[in-house]
Backbone as JSON, one array per atom type, in Angstrom:
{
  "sequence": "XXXXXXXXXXXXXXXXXXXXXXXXXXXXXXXXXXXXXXXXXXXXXXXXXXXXXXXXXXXXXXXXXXXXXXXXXXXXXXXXXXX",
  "N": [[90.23, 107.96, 71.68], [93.66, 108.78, 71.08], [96.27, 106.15, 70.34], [98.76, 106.85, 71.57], [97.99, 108.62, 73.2], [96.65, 107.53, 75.23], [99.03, 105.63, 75.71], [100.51, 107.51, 77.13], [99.53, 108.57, 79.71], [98.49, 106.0, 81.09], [101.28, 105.47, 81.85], [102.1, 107.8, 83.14], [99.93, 107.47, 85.1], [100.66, 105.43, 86.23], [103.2, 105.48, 87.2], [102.97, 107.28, 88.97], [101.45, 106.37, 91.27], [103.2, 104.25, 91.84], [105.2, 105.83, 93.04], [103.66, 106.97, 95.2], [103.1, 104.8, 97.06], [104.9, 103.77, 97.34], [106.75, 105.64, 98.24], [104.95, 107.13, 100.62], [103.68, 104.77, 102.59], [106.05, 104.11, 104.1], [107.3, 106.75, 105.13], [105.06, 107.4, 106.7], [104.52, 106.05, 108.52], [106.94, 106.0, 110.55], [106.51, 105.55, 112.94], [106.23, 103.41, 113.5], [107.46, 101.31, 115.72], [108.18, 98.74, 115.8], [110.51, 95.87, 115.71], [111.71, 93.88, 113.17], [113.69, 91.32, 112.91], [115.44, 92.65, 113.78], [115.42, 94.54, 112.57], [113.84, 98.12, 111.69], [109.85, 98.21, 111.4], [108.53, 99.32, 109.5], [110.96, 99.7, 107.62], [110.63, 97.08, 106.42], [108.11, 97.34, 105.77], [108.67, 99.2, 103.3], [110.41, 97.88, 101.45], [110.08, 95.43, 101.41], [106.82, 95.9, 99.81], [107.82, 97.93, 97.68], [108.78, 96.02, 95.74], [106.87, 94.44, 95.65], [104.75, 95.97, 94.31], [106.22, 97.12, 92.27], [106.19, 95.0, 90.38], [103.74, 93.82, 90.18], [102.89, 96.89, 88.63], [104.27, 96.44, 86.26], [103.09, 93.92, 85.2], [100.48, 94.93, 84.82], [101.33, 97.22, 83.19], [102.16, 95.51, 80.74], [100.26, 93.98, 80.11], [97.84, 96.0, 79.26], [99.49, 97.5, 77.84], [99.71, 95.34, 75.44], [97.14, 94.8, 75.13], [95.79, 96.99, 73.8], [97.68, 97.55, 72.22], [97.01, 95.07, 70.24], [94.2, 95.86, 69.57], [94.53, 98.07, 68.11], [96.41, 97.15, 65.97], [94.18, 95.51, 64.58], [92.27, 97.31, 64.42], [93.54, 98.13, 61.86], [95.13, 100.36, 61.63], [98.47, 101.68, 62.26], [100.94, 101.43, 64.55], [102.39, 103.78, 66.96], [105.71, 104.58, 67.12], [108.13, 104.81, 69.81], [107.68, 107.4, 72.66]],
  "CA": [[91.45, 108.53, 72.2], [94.44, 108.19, 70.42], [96.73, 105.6, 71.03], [99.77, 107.34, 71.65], [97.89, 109.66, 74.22], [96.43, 106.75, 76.25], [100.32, 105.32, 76.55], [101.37, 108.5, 78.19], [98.31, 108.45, 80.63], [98.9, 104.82, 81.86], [102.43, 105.57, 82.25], [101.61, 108.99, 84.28], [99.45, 107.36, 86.34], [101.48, 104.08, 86.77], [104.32, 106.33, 87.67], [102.21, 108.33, 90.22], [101.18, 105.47, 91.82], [104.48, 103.91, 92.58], [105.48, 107.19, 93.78], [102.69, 107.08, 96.44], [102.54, 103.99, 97.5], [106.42, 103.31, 97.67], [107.11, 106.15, 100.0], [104.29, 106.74, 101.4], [103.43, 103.62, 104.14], [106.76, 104.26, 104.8], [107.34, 108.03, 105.58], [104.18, 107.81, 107.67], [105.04, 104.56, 109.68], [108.04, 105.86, 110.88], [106.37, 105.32, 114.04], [105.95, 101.6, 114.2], [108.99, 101.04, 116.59], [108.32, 97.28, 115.97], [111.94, 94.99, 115.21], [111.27, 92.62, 112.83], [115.07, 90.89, 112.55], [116.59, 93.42, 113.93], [115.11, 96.01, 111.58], [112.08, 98.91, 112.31], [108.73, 97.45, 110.65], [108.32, 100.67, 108.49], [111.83, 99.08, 107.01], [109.99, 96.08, 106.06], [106.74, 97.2, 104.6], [108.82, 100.29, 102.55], [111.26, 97.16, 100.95], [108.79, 94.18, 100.08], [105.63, 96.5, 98.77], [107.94, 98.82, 96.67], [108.77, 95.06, 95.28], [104.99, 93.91, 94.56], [104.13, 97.32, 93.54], [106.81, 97.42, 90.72], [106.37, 93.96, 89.53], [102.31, 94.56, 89.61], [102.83, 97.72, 87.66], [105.11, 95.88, 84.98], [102.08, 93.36, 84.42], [99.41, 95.76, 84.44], [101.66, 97.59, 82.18], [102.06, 94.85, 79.8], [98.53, 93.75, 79.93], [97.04, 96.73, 79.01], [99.71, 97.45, 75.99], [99.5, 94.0, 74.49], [95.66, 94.63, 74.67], [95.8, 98.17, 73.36], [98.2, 97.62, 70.06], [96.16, 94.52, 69.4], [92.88, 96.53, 69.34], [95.27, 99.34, 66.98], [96.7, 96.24, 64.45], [92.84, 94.88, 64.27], [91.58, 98.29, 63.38], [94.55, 98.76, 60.43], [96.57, 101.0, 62.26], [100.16, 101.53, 62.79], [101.52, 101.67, 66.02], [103.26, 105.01, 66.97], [107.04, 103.87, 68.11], [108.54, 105.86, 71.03], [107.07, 108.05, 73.97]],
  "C": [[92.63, 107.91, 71.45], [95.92, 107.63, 71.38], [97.88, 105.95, 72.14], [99.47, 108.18, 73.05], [97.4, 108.71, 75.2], [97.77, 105.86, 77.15], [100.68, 106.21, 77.41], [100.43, 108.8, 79.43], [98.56, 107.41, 81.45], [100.03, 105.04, 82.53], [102.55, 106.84, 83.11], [101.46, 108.53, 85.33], [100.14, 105.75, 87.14], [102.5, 104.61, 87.46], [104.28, 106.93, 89.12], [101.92, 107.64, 91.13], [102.12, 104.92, 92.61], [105.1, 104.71, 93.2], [105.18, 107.34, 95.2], [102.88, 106.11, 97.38], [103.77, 103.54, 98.13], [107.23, 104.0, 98.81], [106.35, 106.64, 101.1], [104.26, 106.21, 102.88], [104.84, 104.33, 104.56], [107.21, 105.83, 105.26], [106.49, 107.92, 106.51], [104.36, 106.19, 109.04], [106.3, 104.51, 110.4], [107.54, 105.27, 112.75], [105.59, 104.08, 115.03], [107.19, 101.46, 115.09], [109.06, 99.15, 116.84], [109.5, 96.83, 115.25], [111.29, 94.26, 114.7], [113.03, 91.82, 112.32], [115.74, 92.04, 112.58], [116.1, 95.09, 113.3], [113.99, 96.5, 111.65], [111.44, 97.96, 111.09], [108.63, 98.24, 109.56], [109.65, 100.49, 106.84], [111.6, 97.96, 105.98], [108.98, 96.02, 104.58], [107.56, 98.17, 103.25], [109.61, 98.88, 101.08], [110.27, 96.31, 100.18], [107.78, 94.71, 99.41], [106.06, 97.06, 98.1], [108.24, 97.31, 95.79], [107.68, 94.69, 94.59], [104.85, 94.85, 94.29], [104.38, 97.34, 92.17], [106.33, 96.19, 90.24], [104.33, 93.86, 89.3], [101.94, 95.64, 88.24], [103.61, 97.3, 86.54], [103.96, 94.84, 84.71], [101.05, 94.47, 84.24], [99.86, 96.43, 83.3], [101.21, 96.86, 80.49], [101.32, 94.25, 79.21], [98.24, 94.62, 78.59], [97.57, 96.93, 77.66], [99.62, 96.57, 75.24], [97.83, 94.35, 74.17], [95.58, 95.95, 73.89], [96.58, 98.27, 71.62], [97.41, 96.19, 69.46], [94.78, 94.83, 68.99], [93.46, 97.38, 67.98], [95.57, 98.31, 65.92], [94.67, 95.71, 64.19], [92.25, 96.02, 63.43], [92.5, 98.68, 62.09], [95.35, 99.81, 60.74], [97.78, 101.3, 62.92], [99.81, 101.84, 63.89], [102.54, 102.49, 66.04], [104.82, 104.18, 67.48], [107.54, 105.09, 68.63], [107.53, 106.43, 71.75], [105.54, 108.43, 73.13]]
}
């Protein structure tokens, strides 16, 4: 698979992911009616997990491309620049 088409794949589904996951819990939890400082619970989980989510998906990101253009320089080939 070429490289260029596996970046836009990761980044799809990295995208899609944070999407889900970020509004998600919270759209469907509107009906925790638990206060945690004052503020619903659904408030809570929607704030700190869209937090670990993104900063998860920025290593996984950077993982995978550091491992991906060093597989592409090993085999002798350029690395596409841009999207």
């Amino acid at each position: 698979m070429a490289f260029i088409h596996k970046k836009r794949i990761l980044t799809s589904v990295l995208l899609l992911a944070w999407l889900l996951i970020s509004f998600g819990p919270s759209f469907f939890a509107r009906e925790l009616s638990v206060l945690v400082w004052g503020w619903p619970l659904y408030f809570w989980m929607a704030a700190q997990g869209s937090i670990l989510l993104f900063i998860g998906i920025v290593v996984v990101y950077a993982w995978l491309m550091n491992r991906w253009e060093a597989q592409e320089t090993a085999a002798g080939r350029d690395i596409p620049q841009g999207w």
